[in-house]
mmCIF file of the N, C-alpha and C atoms, coordinates in Angstrom:
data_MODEL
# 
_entry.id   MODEL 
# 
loop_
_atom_site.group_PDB 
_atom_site.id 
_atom_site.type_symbol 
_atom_site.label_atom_id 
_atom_site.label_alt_id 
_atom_site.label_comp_id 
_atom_site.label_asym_id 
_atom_site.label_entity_id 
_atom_site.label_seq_id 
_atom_site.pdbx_PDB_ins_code 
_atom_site.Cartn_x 
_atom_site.Cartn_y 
_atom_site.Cartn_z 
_atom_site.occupancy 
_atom_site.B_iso_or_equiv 
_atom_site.pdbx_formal_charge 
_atom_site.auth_seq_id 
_atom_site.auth_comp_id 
_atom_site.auth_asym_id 
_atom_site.auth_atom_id 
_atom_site.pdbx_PDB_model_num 
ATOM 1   N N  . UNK A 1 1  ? -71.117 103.312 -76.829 1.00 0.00 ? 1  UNK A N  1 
ATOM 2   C CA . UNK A 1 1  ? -69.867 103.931 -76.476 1.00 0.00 ? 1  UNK A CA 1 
ATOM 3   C C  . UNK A 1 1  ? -70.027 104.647 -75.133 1.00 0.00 ? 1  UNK A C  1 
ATOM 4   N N  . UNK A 1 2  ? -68.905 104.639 -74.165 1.00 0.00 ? 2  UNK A N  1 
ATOM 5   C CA . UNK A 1 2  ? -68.979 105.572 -73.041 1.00 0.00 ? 2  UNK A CA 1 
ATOM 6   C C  . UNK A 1 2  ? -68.796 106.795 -73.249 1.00 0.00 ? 2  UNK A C  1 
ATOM 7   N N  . UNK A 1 3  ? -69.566 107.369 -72.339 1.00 0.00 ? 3  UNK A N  1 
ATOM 8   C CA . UNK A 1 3  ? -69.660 108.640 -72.176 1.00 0.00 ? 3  UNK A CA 1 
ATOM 9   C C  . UNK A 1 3  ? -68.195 109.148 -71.464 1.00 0.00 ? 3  UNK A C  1 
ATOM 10  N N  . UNK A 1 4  ? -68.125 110.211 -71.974 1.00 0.00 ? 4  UNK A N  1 
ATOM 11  C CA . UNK A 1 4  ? -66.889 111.002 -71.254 1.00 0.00 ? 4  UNK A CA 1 
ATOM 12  C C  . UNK A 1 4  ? -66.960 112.084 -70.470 1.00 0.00 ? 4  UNK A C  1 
ATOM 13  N N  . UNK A 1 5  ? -66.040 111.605 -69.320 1.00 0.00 ? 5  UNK A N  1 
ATOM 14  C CA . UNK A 1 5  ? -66.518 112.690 -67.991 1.00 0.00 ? 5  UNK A CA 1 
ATOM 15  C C  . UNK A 1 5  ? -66.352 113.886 -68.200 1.00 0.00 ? 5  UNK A C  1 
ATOM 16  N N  . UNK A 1 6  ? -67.006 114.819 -68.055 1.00 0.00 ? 6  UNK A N  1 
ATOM 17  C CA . UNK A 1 6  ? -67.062 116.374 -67.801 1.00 0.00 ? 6  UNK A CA 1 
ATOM 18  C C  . UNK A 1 6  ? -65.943 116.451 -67.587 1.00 0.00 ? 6  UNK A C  1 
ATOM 19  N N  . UNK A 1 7  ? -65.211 116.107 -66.690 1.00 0.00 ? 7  UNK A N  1 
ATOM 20  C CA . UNK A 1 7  ? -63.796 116.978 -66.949 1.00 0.00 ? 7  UNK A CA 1 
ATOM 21  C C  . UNK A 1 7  ? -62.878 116.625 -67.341 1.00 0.00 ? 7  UNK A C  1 
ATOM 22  N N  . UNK A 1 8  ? -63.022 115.498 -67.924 1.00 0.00 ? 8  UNK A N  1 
ATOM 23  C CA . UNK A 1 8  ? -62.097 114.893 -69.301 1.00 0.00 ? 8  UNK A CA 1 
ATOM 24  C C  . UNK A 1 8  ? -62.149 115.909 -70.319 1.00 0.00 ? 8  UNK A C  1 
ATOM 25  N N  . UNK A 1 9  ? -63.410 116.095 -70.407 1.00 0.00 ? 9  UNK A N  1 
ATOM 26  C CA . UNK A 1 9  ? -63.799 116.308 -72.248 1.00 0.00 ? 9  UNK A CA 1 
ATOM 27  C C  . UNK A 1 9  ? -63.622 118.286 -71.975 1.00 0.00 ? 9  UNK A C  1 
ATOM 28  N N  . UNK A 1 10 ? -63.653 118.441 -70.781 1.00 0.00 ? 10 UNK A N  1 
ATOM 29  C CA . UNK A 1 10 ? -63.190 120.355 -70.404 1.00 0.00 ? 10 UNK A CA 1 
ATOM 30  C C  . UNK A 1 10 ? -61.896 120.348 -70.513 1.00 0.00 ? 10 UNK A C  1 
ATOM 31  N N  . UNK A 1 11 ? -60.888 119.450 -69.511 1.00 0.00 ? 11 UNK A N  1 
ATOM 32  C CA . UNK A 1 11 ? -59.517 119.488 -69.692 1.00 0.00 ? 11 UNK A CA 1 
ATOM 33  C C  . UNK A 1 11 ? -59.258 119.571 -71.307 1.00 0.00 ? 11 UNK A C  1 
ATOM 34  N N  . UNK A 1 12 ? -59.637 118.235 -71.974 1.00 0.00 ? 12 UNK A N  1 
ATOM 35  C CA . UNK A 1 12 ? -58.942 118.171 -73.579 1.00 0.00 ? 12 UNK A CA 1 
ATOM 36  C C  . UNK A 1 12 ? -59.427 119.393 -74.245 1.00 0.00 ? 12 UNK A C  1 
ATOM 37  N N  . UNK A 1 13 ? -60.775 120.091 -74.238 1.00 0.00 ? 13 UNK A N  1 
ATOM 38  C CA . UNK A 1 13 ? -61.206 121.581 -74.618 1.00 0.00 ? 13 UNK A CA 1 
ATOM 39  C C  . UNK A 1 13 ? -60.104 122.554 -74.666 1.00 0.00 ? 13 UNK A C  1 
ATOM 40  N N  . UNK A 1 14 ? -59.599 122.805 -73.424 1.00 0.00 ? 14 UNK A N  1 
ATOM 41  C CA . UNK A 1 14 ? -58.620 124.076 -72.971 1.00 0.00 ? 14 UNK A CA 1 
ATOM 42  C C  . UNK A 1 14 ? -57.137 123.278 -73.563 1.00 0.00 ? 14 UNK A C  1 
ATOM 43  N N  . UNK A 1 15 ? -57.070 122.023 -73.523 1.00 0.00 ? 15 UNK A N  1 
ATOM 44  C CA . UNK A 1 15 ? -55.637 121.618 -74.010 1.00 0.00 ? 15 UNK A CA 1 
ATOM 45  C C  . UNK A 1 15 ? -55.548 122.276 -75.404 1.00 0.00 ? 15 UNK A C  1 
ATOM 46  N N  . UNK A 1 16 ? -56.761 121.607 -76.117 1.00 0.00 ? 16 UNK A N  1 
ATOM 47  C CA . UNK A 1 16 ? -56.699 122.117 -77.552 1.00 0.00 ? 16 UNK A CA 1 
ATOM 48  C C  . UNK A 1 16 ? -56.506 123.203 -77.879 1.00 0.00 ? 16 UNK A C  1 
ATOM 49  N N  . UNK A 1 17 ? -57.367 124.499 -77.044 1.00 0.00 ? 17 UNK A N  1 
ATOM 50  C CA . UNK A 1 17 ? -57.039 126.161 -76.799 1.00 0.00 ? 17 UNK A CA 1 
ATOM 51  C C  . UNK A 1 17 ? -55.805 126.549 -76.595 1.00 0.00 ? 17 UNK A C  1 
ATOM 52  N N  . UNK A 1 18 ? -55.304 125.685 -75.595 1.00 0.00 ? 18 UNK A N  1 
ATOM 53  C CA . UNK A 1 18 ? -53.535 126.076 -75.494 1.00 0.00 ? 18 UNK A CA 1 
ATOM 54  C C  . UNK A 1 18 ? -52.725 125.553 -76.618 1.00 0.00 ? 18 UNK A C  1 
ATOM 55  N N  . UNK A 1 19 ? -53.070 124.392 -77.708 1.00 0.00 ? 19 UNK A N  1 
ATOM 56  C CA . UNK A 1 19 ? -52.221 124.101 -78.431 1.00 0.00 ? 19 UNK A CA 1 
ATOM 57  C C  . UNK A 1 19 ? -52.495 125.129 -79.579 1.00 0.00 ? 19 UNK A C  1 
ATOM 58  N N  . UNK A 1 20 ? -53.353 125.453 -79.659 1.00 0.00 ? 20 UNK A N  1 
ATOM 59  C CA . UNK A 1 20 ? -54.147 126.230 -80.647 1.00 0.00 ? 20 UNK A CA 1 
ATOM 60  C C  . UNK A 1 20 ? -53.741 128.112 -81.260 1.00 0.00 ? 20 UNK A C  1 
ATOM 61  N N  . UNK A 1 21 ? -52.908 127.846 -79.580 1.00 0.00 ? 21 UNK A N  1 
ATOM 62  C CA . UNK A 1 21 ? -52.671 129.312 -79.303 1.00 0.00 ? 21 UNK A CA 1 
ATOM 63  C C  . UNK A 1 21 ? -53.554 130.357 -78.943 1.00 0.00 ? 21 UNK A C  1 
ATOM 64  N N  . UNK A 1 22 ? -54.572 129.957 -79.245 1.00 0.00 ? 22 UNK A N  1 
ATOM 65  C CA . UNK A 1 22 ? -56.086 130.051 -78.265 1.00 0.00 ? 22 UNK A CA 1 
ATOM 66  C C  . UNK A 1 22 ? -55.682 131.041 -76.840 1.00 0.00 ? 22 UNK A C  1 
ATOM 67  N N  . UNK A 1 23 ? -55.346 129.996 -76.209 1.00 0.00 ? 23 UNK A N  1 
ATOM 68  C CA . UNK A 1 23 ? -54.955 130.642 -74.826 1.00 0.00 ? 23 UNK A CA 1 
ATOM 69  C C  . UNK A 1 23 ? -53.354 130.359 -74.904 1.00 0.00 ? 23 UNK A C  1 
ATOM 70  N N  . UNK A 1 24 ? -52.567 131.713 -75.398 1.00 0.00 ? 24 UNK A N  1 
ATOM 71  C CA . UNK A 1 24 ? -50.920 132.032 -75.237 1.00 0.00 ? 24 UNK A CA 1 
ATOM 72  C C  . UNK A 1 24 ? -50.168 131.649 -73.677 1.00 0.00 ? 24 UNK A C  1 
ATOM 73  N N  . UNK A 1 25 ? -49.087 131.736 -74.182 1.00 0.00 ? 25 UNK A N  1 
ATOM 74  C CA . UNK A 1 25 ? -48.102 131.506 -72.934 1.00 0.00 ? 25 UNK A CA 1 
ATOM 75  C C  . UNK A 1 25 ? -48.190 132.714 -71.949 1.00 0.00 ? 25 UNK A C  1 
ATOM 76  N N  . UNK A 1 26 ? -48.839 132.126 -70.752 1.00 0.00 ? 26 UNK A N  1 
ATOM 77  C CA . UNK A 1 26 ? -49.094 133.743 -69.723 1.00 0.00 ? 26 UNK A CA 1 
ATOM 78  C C  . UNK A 1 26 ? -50.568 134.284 -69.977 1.00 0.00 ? 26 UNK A C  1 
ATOM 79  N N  . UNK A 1 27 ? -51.434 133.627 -70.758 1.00 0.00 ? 27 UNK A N  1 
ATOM 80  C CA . UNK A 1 27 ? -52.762 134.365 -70.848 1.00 0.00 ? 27 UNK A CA 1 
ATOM 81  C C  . UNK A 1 27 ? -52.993 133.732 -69.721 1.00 0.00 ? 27 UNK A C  1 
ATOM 82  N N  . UNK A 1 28 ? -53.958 134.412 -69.096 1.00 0.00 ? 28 UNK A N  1 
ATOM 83  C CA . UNK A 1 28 ? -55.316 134.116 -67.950 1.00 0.00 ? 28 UNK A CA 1 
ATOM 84  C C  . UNK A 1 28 ? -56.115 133.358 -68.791 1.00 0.00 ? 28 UNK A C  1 
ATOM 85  N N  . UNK A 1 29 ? -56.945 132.311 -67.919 1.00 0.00 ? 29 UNK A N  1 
ATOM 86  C CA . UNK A 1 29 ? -58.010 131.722 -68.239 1.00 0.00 ? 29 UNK A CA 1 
ATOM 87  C C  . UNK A 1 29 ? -59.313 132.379 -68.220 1.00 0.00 ? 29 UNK A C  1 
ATOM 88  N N  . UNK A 1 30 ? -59.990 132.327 -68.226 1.00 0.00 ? 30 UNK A N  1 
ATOM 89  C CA . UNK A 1 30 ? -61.246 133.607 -68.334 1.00 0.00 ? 30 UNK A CA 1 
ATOM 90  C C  . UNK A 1 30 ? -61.646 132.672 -66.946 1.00 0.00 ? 30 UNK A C  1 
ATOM 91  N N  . UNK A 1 31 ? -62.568 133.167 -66.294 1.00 0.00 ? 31 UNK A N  1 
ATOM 92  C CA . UNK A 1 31 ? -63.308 133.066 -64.517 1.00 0.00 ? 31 UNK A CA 1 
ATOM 93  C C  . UNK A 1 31 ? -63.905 131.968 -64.865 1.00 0.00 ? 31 UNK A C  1 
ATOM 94  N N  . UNK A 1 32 ? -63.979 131.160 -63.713 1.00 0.00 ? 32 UNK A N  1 
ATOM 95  C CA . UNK A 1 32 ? -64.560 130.145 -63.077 1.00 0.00 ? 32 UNK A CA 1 
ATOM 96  C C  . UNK A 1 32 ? -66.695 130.375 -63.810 1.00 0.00 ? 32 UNK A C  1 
ATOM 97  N N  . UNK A 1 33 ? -66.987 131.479 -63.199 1.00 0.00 ? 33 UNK A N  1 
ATOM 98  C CA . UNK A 1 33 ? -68.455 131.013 -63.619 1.00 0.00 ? 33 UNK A CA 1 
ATOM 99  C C  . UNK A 1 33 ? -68.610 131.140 -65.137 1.00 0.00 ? 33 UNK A C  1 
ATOM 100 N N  . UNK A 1 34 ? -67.731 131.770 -66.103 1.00 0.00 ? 34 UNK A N  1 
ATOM 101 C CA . UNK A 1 34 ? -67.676 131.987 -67.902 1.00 0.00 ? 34 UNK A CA 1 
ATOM 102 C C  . UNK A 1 34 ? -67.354 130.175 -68.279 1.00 0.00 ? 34 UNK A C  1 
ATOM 103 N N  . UNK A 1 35 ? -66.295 129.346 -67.409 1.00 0.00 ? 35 UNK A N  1 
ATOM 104 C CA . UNK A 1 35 ? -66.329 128.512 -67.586 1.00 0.00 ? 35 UNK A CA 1 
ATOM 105 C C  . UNK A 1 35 ? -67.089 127.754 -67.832 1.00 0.00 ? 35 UNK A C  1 
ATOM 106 N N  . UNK A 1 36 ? -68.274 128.042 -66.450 1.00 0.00 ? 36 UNK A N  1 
ATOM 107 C CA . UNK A 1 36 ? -69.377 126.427 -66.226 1.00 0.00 ? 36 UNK A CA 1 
ATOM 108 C C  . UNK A 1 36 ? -70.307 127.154 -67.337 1.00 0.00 ? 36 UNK A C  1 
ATOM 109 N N  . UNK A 1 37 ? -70.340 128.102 -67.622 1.00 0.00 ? 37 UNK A N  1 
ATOM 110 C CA . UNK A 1 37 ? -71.423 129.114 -68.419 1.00 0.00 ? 37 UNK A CA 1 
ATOM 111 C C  . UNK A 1 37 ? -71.186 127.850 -70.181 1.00 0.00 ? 37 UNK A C  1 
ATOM 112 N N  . UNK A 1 38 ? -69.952 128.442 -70.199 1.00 0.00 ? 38 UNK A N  1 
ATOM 113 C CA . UNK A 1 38 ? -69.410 127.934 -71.831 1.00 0.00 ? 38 UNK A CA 1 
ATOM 114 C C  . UNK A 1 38 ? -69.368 126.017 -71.785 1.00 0.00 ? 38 UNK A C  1 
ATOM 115 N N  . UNK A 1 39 ? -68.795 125.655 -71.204 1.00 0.00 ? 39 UNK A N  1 
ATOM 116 C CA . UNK A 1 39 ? -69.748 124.034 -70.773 1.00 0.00 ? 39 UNK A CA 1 
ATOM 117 C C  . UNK A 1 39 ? -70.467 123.588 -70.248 1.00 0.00 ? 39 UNK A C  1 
ATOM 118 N N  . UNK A 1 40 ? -71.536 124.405 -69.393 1.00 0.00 ? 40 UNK A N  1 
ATOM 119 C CA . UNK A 1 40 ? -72.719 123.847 -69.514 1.00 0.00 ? 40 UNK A CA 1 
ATOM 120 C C  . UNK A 1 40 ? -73.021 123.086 -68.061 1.00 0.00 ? 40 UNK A C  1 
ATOM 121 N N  . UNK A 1 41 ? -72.145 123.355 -66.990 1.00 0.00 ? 41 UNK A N  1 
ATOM 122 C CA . UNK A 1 41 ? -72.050 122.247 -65.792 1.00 0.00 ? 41 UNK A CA 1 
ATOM 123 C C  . UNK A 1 41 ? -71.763 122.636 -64.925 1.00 0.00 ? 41 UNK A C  1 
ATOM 124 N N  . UNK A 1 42 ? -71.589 122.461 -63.791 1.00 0.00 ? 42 UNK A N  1 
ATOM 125 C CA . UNK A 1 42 ? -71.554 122.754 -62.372 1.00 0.00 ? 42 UNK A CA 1 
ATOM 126 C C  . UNK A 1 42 ? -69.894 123.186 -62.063 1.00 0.00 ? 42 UNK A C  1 
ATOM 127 N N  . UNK A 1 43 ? -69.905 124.120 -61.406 1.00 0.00 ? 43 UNK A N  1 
ATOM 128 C CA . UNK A 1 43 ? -68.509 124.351 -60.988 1.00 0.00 ? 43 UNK A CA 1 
ATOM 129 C C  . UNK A 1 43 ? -67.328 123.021 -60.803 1.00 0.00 ? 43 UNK A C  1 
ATOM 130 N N  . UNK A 1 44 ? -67.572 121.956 -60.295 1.00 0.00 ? 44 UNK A N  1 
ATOM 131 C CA . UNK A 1 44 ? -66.762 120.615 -59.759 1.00 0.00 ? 44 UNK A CA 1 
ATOM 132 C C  . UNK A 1 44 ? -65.708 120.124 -61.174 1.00 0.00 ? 44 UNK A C  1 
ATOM 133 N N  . UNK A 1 45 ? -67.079 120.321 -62.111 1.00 0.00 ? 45 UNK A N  1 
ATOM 134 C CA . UNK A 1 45 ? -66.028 119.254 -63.266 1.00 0.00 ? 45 UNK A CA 1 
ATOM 135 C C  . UNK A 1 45 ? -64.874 120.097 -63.553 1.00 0.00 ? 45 UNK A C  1 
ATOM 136 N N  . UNK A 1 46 ? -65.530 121.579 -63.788 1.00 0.00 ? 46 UNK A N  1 
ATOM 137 C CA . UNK A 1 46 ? -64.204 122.949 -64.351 1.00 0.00 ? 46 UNK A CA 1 
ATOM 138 C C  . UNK A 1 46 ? -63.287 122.837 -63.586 1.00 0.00 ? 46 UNK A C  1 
ATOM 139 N N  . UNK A 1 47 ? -63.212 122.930 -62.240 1.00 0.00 ? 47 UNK A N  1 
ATOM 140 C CA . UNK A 1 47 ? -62.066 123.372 -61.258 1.00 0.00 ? 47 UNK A CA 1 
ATOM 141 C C  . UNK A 1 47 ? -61.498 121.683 -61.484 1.00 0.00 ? 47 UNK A C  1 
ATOM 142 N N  . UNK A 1 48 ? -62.290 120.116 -61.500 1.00 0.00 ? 48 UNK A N  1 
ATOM 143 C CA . UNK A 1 48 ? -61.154 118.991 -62.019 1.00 0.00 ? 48 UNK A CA 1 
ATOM 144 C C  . UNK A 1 48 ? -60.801 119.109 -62.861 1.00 0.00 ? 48 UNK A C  1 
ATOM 145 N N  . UNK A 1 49 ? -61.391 119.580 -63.997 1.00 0.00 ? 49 UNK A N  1 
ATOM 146 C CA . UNK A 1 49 ? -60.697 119.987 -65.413 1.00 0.00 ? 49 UNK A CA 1 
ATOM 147 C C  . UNK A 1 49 ? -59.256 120.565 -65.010 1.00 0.00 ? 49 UNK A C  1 
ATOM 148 N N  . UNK A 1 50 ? -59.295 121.918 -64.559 1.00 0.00 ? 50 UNK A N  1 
ATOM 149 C CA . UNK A 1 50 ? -58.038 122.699 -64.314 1.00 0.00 ? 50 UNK A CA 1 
ATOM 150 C C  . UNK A 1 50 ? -57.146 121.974 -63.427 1.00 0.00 ? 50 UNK A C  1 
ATOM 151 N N  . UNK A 1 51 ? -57.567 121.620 -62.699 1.00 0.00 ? 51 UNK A N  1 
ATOM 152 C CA . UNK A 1 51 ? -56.639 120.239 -61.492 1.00 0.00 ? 51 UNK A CA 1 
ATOM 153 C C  . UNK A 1 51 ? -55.703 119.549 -62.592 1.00 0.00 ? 51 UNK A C  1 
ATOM 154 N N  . UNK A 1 52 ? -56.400 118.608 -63.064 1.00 0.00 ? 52 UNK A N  1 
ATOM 155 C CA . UNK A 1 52 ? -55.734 118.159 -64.236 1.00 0.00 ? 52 UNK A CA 1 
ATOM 156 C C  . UNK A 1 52 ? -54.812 118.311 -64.790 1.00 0.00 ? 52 UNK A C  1 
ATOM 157 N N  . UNK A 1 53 ? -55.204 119.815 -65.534 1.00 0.00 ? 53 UNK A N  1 
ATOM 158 C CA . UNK A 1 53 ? -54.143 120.365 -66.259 1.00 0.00 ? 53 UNK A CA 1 
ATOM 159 C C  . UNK A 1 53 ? -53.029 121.101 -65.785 1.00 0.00 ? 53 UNK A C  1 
ATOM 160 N N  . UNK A 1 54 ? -53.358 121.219 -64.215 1.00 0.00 ? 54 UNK A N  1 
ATOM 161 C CA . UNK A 1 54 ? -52.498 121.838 -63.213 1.00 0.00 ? 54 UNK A CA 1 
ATOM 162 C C  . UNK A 1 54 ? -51.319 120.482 -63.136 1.00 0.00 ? 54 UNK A C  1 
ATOM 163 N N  . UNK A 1 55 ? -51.747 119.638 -62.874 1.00 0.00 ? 55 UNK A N  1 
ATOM 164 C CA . UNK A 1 55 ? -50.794 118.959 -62.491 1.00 0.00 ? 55 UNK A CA 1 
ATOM 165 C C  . UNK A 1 55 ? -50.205 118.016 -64.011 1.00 0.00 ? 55 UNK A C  1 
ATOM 166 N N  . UNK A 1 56 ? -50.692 118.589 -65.151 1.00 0.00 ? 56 UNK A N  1 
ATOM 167 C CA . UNK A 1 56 ? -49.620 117.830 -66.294 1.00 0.00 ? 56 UNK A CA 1 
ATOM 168 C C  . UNK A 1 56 ? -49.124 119.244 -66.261 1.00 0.00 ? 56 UNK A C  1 
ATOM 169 N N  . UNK A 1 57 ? -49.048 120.316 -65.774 1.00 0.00 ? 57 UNK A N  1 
ATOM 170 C CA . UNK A 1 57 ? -48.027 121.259 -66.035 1.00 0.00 ? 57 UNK A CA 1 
ATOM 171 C C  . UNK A 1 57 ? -48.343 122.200 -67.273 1.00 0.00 ? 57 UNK A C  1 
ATOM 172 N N  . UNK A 1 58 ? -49.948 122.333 -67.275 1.00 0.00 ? 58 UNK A N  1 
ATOM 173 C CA . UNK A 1 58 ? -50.065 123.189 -68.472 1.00 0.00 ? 58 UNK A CA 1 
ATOM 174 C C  . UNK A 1 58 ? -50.278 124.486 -68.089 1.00 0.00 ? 58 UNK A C  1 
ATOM 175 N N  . UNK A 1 59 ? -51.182 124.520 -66.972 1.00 0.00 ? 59 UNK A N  1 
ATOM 176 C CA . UNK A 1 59 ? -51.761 125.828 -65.959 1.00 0.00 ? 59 UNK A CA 1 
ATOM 177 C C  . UNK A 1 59 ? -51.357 125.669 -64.989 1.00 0.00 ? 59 UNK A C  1 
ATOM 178 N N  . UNK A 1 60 ? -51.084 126.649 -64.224 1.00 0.00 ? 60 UNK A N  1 
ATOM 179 C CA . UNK A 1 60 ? -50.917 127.613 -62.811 1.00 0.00 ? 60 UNK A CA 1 
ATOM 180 C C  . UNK A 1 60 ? -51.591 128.480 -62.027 1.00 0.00 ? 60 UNK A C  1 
ATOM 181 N N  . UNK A 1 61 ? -52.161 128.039 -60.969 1.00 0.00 ? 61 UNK A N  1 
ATOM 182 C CA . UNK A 1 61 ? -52.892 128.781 -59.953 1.00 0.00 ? 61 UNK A CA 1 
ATOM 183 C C  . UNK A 1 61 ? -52.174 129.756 -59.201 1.00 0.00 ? 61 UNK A C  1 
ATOM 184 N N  . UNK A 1 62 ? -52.731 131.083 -59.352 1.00 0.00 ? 62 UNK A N  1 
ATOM 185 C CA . UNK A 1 62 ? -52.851 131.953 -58.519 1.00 0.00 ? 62 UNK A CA 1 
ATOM 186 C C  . UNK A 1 62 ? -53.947 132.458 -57.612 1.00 0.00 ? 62 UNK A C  1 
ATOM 187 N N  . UNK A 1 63 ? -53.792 132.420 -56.172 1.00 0.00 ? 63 UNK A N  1 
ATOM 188 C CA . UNK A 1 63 ? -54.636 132.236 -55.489 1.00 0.00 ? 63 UNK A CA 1 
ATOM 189 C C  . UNK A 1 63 ? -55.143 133.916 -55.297 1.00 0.00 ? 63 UNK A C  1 
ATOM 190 N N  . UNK A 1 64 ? -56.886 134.107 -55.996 1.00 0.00 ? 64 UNK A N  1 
ATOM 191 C CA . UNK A 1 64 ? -56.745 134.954 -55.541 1.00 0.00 ? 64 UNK A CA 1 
ATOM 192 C C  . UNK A 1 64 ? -56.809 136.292 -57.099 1.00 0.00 ? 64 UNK A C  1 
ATOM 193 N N  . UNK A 1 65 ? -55.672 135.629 -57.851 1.00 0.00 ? 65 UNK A N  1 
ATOM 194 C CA . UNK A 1 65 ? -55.364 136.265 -59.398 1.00 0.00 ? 65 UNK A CA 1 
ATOM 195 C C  . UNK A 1 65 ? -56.296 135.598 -60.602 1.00 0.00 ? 65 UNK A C  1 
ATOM 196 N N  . UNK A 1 66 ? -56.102 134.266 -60.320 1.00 0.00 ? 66 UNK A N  1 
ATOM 197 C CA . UNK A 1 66 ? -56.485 133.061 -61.959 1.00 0.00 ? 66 UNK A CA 1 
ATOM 198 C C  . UNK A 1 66 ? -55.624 132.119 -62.048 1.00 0.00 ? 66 UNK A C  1 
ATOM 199 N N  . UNK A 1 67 ? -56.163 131.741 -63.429 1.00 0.00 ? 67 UNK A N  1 
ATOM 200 C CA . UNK A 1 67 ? -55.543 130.669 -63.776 1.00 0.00 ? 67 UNK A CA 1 
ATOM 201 C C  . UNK A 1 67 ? -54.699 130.727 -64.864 1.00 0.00 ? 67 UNK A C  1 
ATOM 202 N N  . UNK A 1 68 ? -53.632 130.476 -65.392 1.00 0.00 ? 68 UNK A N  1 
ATOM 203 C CA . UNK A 1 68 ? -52.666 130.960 -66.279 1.00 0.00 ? 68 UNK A CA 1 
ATOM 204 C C  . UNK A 1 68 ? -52.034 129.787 -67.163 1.00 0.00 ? 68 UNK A C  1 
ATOM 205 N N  . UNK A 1 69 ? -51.822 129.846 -68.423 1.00 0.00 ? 69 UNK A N  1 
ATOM 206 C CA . UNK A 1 69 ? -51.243 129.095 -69.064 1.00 0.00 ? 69 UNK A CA 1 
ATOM 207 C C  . UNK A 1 69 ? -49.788 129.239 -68.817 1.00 0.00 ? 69 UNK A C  1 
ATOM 208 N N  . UNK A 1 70 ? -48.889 128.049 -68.431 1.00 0.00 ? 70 UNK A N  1 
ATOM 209 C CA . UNK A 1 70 ? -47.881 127.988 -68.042 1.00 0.00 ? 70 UNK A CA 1 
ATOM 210 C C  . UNK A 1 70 ? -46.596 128.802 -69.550 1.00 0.00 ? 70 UNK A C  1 
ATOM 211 N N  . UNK A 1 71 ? -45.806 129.400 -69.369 1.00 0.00 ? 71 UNK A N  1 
ATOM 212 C CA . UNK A 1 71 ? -45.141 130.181 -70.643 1.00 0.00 ? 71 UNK A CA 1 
ATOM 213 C C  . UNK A 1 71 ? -44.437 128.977 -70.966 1.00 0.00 ? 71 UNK A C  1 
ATOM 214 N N  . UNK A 1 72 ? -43.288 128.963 -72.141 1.00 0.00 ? 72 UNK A N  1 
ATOM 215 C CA . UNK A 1 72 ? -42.530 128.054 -72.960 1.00 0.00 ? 72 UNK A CA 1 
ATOM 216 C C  . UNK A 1 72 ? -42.044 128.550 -71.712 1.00 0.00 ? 72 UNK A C  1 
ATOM 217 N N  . UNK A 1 73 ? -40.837 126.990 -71.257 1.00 0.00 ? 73 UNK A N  1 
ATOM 218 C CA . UNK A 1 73 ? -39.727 126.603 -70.979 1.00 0.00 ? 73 UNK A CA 1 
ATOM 219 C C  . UNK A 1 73 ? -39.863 126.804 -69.398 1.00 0.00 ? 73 UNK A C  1 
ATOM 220 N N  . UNK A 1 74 ? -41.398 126.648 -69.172 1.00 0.00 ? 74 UNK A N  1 
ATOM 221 C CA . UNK A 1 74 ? -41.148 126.939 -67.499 1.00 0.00 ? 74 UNK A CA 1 
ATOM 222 C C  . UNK A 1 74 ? -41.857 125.400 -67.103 1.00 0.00 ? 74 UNK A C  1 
ATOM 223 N N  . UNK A 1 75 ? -41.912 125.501 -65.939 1.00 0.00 ? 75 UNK A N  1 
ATOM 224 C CA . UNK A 1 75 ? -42.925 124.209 -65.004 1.00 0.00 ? 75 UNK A CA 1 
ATOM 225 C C  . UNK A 1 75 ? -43.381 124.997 -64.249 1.00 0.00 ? 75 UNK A C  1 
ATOM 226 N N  . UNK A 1 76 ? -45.029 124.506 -64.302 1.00 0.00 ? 76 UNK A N  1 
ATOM 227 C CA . UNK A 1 76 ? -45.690 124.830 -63.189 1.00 0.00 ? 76 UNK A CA 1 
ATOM 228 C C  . UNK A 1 76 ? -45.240 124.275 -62.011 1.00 0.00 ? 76 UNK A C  1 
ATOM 229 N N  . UNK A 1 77 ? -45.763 125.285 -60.727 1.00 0.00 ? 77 UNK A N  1 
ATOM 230 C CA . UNK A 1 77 ? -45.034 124.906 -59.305 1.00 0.00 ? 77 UNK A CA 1 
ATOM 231 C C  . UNK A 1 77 ? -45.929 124.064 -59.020 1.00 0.00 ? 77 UNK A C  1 
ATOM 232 N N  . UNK A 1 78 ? -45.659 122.705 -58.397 1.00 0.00 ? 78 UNK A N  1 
ATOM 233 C CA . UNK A 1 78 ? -46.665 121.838 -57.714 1.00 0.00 ? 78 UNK A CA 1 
ATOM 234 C C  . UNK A 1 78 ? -46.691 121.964 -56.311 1.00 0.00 ? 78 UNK A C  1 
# 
């Protein structure tokens, strides 16, 4: 069986957290290095992970602030 890319298998992680309620509508994501800490990998795959999920509209970058789970009934800005 193939292996699944690092930031496949991080994106579907945090999806599950957000469906989970895990991470609420408007929570912050916890920091970039807790990330690579809690999977195990180099900064690149986390920040494609969040790319990802940035652009299906689950999270939102603030430059500067974090990363945020998008609330009910909004769209992230692309």
């Amino acid at each position: 069986m193939a292996r699944v890319p690092d930031r496949h298998r991080i994106a579907q992680d945090i999806r599950e957290r957000i469906a989970s309620g895990e991470y609420a509508p408007g929570a912050k994501l916890p920091p970039l290095r807790e990330l690579i800490v809690r999977y195990g990998v180099s900064a690149e795959p986390v920040r494609s992970a969040l790319l990802i999920l940035q652009v299906e509209g689950l999270l939102e970058g603030h430059q500067g602030k974090g990363v945020f789970v998008v609330g009910h009934g909004r769209v992230a800005r692309r």
